[in-house]
C-alpha positions as CSV (number, residue, x, y, z in Angstrom):
1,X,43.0,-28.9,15.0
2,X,41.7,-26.5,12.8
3,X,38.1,-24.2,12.8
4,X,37.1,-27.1,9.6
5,X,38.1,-29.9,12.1
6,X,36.2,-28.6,14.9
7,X,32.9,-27.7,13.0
8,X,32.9,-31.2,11.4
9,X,33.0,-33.1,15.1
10,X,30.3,-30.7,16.7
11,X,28.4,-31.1,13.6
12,X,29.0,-34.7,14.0
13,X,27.8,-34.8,17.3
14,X,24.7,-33.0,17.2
15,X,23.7,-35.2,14.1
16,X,24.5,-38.4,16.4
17,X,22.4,-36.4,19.2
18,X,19.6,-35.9,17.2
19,X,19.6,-39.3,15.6
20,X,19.6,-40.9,18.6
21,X,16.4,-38.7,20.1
22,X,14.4,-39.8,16.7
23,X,14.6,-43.2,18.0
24,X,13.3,-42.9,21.1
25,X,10.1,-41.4,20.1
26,X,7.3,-43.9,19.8
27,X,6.2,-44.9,16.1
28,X,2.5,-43.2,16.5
29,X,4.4,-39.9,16.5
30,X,7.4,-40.7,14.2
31,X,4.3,-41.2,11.8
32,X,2.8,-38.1,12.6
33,X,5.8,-36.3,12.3
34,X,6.8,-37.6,8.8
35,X,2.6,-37.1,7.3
36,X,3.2,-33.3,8.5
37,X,6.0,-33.4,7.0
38,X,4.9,-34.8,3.4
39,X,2.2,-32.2,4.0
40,X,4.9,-29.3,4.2
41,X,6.6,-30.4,1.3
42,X,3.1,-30.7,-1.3
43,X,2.6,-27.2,-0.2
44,X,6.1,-25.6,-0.5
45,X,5.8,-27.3,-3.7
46,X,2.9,-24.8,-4.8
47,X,4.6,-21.8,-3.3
48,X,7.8,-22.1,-5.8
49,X,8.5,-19.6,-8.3
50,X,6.3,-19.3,-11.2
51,X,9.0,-18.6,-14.0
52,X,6.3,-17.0,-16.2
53,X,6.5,-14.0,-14.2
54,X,9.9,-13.8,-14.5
55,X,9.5,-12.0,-18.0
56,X,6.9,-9.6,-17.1
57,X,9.0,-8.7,-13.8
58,X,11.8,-7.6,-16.7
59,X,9.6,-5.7,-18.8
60,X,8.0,-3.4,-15.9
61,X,11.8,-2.7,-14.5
62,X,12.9,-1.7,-18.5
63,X,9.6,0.5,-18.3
64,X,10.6,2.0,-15.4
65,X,14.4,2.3,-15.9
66,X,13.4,4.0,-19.5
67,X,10.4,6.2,-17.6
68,X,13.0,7.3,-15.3
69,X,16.0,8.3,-17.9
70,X,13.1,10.0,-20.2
71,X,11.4,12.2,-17.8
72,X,14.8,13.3,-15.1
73,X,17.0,14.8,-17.6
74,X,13.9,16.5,-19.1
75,X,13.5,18.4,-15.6
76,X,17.4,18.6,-15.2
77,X,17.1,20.7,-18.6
78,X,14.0,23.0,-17.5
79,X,15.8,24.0,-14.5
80,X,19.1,25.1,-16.7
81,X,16.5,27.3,-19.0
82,X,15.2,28.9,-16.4
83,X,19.1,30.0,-15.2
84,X,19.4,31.3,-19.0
85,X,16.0,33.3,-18.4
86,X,17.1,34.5,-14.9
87,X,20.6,35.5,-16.4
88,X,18.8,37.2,-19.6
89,X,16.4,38.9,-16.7
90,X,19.0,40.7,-15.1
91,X,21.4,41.7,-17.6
92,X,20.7,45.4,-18.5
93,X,22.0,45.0,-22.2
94,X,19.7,42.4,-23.6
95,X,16.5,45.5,-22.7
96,X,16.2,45.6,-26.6
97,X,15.0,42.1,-26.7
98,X,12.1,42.9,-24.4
99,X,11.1,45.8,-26.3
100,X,11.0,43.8,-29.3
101,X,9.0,41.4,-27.4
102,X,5.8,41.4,-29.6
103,X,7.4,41.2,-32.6
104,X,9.1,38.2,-31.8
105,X,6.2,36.4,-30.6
106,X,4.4,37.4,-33.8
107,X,7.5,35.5,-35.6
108,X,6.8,32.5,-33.7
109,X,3.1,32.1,-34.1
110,X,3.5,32.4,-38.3
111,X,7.0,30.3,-37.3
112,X,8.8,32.8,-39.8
113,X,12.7,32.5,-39.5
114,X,14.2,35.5,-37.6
């Protein structure tokens, strides 16, 4: 007998079981059973998925997805100029470039080609 076989008889059995129990309880409460029942129902009925929010759910995760791929690479790319400045820092040759300091910030307020 397979595992199939042997779920399909216990399954059998307890639906048998529990058939058998629903009839012996009076009909007072097998009619109280079934109105809380219905009752369950008409409210699970107003707790189902709206599919209007379905769309709106989509457009805040694309906002979010493009927020996200906007603003990380944007920090990703601050932290590799500050390397640059850090290398340009400690080099001894490029000390030329810091005496000519002025002059290029005076280039790139009146945005003159260098």
């Amino acid at each position: 007998m397979s595992v199939q076989d042997k779920d399909q008889v216990l399954l059998k059995a307890i639906r048998q079981s529990l058939d058998q129990s629903s009839l012996d309880i009076d009909a007072e409460t097998r009619s109280r059973l079934a109105q809380i029942r219905h009752q369950a129902l008409r409210k699970a009925s107003y707790k189902t998925f709206k599919p209007v929010l379905l769309p709106i759910a989509a457009i805040a995760t694309a906002c979010l997805v493009f927020a996200m791929v906007v603003f990380i690479p944007a920090k990703q790319t601050e932290q590799i100029n500050i390397v640059d400045d850090i290398e340009l820092m400690s080099s001894s040759e490029s000390l030329q470039l810091y005496e000519d300091l002025e002059f290029y910030e005076w280039l790139e307020d009146y945005e003159l080609p260098t």
